[in-house]
N, CA, C and O atoms as a DFTB+ gen file, in Angstrom:
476 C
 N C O
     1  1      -3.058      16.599      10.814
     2  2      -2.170      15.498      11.149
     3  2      -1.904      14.671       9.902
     4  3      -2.505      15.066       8.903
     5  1      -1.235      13.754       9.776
     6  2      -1.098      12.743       8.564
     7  2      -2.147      12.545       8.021
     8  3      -3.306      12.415       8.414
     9  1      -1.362      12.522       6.506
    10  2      -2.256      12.374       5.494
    11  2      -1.527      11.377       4.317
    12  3      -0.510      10.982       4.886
    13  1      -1.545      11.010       3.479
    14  2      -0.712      10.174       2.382
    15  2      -1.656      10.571       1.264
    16  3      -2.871      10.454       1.107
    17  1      -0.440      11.198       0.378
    18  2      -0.622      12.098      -0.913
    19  2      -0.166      11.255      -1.955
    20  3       0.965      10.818      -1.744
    21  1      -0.948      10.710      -3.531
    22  2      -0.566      10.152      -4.572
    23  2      -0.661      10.996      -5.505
    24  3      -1.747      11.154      -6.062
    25  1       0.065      11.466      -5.746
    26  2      -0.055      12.489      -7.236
    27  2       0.721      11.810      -8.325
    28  3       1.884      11.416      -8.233
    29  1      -0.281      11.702      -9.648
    30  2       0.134      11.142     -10.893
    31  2       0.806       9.919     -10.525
    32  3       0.932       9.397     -11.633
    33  1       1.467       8.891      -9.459
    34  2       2.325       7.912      -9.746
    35  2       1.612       6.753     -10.465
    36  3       0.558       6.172     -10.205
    37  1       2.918       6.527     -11.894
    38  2       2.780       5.610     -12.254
    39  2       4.126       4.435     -12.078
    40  3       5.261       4.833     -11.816
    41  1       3.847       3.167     -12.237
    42  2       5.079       2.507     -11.860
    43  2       5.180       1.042     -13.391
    44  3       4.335       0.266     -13.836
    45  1       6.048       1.191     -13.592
    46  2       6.659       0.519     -15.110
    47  2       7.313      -0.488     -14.545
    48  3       8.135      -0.100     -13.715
    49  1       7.235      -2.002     -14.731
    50  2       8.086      -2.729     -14.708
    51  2       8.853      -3.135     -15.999
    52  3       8.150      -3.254     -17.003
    53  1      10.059      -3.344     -16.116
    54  2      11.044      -3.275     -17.056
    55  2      10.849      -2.347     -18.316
    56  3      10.725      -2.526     -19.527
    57  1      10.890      -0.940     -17.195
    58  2      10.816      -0.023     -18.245
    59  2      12.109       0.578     -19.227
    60  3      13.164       0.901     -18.683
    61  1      11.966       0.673     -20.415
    62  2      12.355       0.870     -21.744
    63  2      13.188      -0.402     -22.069
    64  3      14.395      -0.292     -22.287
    65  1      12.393      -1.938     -22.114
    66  2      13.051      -3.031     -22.523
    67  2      11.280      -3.119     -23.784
    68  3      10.417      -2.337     -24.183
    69  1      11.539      -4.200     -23.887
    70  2      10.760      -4.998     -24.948
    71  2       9.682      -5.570     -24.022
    72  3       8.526      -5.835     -24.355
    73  1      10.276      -5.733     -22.711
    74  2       8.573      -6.481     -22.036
    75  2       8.250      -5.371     -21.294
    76  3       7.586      -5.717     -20.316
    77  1       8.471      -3.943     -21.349
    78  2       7.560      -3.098     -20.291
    79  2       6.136      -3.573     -19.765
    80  3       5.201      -4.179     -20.288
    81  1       6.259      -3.296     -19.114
    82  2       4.533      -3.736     -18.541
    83  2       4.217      -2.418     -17.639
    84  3       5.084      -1.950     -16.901
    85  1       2.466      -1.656     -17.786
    86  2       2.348      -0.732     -16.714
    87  2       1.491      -1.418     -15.379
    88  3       0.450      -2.034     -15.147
    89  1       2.511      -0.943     -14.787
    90  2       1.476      -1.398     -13.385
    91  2       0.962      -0.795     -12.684
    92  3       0.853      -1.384     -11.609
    93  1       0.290       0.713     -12.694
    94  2       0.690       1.846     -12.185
    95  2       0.399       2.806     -13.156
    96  3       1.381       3.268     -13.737
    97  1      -0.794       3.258     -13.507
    98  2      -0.831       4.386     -14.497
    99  2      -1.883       5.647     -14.361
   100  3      -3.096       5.614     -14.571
   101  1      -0.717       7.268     -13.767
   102  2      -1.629       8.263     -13.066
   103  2      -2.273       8.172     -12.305
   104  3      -3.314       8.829     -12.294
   105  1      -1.979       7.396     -11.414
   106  2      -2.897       7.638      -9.891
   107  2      -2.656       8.184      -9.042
   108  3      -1.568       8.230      -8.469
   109  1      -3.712       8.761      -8.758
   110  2      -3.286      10.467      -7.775
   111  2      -5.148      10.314      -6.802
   112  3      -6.323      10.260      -7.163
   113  1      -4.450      10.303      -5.585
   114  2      -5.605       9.651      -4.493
   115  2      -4.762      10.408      -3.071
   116  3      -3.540      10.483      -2.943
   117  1      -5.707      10.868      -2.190
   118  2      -5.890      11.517      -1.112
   119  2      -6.232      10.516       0.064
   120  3      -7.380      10.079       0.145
   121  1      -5.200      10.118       1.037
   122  2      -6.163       9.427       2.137
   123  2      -5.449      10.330       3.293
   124  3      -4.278      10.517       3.625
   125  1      -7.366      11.040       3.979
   126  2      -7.202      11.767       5.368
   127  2      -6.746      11.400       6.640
   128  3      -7.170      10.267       6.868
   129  1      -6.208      11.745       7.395
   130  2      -6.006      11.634       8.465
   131  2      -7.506      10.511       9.120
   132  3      -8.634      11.004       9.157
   133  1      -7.328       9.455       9.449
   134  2      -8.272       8.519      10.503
   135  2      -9.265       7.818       9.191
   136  3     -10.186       7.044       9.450
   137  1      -8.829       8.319       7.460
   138  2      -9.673       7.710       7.110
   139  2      -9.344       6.071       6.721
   140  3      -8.332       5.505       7.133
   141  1     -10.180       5.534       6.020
   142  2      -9.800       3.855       5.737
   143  2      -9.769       3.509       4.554
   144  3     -10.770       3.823       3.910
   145  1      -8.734       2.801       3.855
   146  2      -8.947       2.443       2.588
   147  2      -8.871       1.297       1.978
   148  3      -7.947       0.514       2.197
   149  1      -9.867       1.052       1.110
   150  2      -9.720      -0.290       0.821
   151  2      -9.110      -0.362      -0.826
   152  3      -9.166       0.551      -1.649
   153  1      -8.702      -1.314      -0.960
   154  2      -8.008      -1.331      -2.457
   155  2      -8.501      -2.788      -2.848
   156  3      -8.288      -3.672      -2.019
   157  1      -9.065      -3.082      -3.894
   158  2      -9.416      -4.314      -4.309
   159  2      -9.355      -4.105      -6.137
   160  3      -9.382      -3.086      -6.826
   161  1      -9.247      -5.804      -6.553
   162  2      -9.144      -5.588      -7.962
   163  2      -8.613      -7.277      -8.446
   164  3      -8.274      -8.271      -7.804
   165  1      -8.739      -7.002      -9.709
   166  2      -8.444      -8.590     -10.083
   167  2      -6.860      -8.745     -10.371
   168  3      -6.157      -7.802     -10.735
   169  1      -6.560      -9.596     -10.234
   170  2      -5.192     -10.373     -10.628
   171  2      -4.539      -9.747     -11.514
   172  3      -4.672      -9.887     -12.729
   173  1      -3.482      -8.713     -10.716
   174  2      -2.404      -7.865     -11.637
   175  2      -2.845      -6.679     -12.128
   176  3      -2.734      -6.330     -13.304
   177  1      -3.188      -6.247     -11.523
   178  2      -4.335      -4.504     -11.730
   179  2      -3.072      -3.642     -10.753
   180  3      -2.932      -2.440     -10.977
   181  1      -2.268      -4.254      -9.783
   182  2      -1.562      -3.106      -9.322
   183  2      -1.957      -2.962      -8.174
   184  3      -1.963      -1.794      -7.785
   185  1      -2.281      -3.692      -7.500
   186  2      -2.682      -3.666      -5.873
   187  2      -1.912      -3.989      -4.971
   188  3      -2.051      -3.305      -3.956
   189  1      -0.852      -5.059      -4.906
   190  2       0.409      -5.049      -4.114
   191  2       1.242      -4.051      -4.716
   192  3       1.702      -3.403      -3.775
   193  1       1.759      -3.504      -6.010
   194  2       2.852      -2.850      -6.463
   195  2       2.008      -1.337      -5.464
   196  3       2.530      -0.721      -4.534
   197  1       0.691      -1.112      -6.039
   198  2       0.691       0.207      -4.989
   199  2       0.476       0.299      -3.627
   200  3       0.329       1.383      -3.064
   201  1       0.446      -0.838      -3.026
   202  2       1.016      -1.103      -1.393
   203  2       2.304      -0.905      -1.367
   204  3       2.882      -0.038      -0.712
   205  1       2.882      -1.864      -2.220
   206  2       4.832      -1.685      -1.464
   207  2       4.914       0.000      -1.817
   208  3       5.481       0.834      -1.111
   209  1       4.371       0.197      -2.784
   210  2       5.025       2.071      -2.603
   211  2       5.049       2.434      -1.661
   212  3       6.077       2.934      -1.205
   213  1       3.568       2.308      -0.748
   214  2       3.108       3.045       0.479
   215  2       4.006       2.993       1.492
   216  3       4.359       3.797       2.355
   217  1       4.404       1.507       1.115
   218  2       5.849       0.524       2.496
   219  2       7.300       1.363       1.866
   220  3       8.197       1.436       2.706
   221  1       7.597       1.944       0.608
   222  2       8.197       1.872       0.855
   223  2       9.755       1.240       0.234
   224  3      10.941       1.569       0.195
   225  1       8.702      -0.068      -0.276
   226  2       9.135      -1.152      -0.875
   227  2       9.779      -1.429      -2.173
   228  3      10.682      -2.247      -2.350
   229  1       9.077      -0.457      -3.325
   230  2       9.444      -0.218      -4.621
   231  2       9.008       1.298      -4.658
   232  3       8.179       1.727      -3.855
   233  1       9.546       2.025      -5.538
   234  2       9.705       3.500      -6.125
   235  2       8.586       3.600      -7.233
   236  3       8.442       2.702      -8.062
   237  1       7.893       4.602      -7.213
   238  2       7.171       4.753      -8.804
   239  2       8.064       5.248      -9.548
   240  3       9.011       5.953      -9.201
   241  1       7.775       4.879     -10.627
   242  2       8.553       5.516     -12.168
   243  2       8.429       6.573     -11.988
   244  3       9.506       7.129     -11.775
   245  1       7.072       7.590     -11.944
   246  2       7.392       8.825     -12.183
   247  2       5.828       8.828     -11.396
   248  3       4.907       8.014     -11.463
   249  1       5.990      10.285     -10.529
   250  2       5.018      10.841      -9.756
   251  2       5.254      10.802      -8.029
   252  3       6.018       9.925      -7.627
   253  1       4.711      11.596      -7.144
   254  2       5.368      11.515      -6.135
   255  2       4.369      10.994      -4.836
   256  3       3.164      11.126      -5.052
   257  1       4.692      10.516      -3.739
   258  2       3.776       9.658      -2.429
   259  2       4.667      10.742      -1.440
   260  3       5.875      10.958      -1.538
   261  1       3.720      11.355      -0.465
   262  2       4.346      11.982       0.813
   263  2       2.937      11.259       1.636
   264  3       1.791      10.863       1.423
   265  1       4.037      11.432       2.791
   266  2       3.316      10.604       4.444
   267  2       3.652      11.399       5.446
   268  3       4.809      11.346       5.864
   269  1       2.643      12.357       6.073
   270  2       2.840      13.656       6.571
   271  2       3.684      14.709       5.928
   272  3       4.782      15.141       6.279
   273  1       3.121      14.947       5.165
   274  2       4.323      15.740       4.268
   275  2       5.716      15.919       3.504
   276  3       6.259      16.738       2.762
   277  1       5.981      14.715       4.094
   278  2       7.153      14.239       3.683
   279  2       7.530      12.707       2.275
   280  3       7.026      11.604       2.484
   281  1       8.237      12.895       1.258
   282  2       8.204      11.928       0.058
   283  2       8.858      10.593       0.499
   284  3       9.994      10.353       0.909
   285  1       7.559       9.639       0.240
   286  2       7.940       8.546       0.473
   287  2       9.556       8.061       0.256
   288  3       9.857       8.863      -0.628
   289  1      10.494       7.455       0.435
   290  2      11.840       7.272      -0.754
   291  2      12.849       6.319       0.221
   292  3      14.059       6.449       0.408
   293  1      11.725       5.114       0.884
   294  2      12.017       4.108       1.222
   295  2      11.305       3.780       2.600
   296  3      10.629       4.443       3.386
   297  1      11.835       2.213       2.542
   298  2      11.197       1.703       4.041
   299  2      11.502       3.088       4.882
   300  3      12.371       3.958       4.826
   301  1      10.006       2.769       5.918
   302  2      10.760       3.366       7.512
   303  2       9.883       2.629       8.932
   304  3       8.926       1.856       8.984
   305  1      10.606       3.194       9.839
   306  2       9.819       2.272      11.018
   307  2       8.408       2.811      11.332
   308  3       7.855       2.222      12.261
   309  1       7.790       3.695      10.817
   310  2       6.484       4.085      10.998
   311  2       5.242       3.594       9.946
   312  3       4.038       3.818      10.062
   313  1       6.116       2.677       8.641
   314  2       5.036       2.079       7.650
   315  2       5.745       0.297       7.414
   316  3       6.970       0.206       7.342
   317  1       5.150      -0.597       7.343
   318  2       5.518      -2.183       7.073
   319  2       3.594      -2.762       6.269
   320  3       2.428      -2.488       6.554
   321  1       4.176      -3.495       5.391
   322  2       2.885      -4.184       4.695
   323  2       3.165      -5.625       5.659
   324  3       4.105      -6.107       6.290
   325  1       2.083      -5.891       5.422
   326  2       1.758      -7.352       6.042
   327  2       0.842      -8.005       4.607
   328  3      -0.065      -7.381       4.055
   329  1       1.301      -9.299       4.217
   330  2       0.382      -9.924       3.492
   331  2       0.421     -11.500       4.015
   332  3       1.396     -12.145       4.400
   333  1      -1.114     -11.942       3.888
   334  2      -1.043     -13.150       4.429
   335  2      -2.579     -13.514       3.126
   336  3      -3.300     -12.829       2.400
   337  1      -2.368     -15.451       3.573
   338  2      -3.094     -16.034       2.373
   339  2      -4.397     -15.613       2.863
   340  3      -4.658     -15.499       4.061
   341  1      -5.296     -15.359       1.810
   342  2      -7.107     -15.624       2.545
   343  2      -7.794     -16.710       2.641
   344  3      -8.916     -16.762       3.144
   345  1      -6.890     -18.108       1.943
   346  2      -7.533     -19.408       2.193
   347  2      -7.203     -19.607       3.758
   348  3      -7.883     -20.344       4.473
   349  1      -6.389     -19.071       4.094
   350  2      -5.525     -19.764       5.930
   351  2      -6.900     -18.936       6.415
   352  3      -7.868     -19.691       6.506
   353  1      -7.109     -17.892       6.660
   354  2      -7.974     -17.265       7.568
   355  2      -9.909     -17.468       6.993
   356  3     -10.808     -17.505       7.834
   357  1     -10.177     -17.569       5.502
   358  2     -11.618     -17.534       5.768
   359  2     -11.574     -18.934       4.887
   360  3     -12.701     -19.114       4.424
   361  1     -10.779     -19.854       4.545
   362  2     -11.088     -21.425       3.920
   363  2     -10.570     -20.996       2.436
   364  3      -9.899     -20.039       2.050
   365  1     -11.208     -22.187       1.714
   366  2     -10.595     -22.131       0.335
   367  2     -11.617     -20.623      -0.118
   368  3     -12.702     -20.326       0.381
   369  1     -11.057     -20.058      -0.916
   370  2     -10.969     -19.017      -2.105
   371  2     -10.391     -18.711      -3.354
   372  3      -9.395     -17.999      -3.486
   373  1     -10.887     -19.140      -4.086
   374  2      -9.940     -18.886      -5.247
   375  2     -10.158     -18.010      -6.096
   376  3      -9.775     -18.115      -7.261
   377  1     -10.825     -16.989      -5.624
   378  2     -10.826     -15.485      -6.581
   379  2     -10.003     -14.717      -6.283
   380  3      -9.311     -14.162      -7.137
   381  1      -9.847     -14.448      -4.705
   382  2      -8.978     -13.748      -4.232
   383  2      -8.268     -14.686      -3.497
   384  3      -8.692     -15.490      -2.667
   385  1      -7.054     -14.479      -3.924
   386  2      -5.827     -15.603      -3.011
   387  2      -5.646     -15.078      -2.427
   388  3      -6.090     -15.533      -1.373
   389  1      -4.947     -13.733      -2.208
   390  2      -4.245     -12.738      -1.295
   391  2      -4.583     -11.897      -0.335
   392  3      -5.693     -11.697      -0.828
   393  1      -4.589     -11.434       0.320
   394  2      -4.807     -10.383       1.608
   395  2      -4.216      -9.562       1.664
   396  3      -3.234      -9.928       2.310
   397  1      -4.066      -8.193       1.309
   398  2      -2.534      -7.220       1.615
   399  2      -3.378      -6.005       2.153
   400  3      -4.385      -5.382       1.816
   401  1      -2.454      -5.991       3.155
   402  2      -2.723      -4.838       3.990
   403  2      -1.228      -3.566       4.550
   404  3      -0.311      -3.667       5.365
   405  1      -1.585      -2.694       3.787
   406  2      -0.247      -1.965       4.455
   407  2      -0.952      -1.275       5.700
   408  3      -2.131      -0.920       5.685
   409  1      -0.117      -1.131       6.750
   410  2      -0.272      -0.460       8.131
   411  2       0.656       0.608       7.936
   412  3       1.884       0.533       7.890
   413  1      -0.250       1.845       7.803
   414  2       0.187       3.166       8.168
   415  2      -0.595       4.100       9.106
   416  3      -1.730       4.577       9.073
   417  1       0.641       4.195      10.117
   418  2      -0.479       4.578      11.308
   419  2      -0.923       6.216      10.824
   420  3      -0.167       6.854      10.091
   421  1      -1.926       6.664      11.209
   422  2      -1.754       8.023      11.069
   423  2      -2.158       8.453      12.012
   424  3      -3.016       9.279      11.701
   425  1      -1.995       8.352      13.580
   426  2      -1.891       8.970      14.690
   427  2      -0.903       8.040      15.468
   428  3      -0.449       6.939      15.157
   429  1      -0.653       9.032      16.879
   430  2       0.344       7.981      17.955
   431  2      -0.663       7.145      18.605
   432  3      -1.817       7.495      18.854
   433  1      -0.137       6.022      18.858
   434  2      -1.531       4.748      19.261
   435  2      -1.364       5.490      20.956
   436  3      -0.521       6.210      21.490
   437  1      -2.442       4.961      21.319
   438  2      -2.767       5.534      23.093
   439  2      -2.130       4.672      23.632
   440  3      -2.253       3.483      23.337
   441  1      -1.529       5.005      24.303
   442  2      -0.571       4.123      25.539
   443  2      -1.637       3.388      26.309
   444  3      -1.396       2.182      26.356
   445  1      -2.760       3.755      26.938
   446  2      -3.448       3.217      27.632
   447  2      -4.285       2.572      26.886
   448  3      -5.337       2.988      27.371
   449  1      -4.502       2.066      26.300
   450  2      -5.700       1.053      25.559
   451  2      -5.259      -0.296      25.433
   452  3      -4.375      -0.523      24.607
   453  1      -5.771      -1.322      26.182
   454  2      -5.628      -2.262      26.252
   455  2      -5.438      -3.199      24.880
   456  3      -6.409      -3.640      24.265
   457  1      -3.890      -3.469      24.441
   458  2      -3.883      -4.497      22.642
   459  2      -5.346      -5.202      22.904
   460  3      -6.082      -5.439      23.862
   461  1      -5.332      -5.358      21.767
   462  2      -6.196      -6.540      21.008
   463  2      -5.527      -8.076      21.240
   464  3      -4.436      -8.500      20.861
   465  1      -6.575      -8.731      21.992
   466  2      -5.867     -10.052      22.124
   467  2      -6.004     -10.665      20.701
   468  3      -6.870     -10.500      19.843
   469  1      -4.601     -11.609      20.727
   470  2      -4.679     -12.769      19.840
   471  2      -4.939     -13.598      19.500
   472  3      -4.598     -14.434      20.337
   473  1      -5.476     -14.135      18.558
   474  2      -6.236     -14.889      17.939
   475  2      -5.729     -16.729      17.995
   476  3      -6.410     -17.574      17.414
């Protein structure tokens, strides 16, 4: 069943100007079907830029993302990131400001299972 494939992507912001910057360099990562991943890192390491790929959101420079077999090459209704602050939910923090979580399902959710109430 689904799987999400990273081979080699790297992602360049203002690439071939004078301020290139890499944000994004050869990463090539396997996530299985039901497994979980966490992504963490300090301030500007490339942790939202390689979420929105997953969404969808921005393109890598060069290297390719498939989601069931198929190449990522824009939004769709089966992947959306959610980011929210981490001071709102666990108080002040100031190491980590951010929260990002992309939701990619990789099975059909059970019709019968009662949502998760809200908070």
């Amino acid at each position: 069943m689904g799987a999400i494939i990273c081979t080699d992507i790297t992602k360049l912001w203002g690439a071939g100007t004078a301020r290139e910057v890499v944000a994004l360099e050869q990463v090539s990562l396997t996530v299985g079907h039901g497994e979980f991943l966490v992504v963490i890192g300090p301030n500007g390491c490339g942790k939202s830029t390689f979420l929105m790929m997953l969404a969808g959101l921005e393109m890598p420079t060069s290297g390719t993302i498939t989601y069931n077999g198929e190449a990522i090459s824009g939004p769709g209704a089966d992947r959306s990131l959610i980011r929210s602050s981490v001071a709102e939910r666990y108080g002040s923090c100031r190491q980590y400001r951010y929260n990002v979580v992309a939701h990619i399902p990789l099975e059909q959710p059970d019709e019968t299972l009662d949502p998760v109430p809200a908070r």
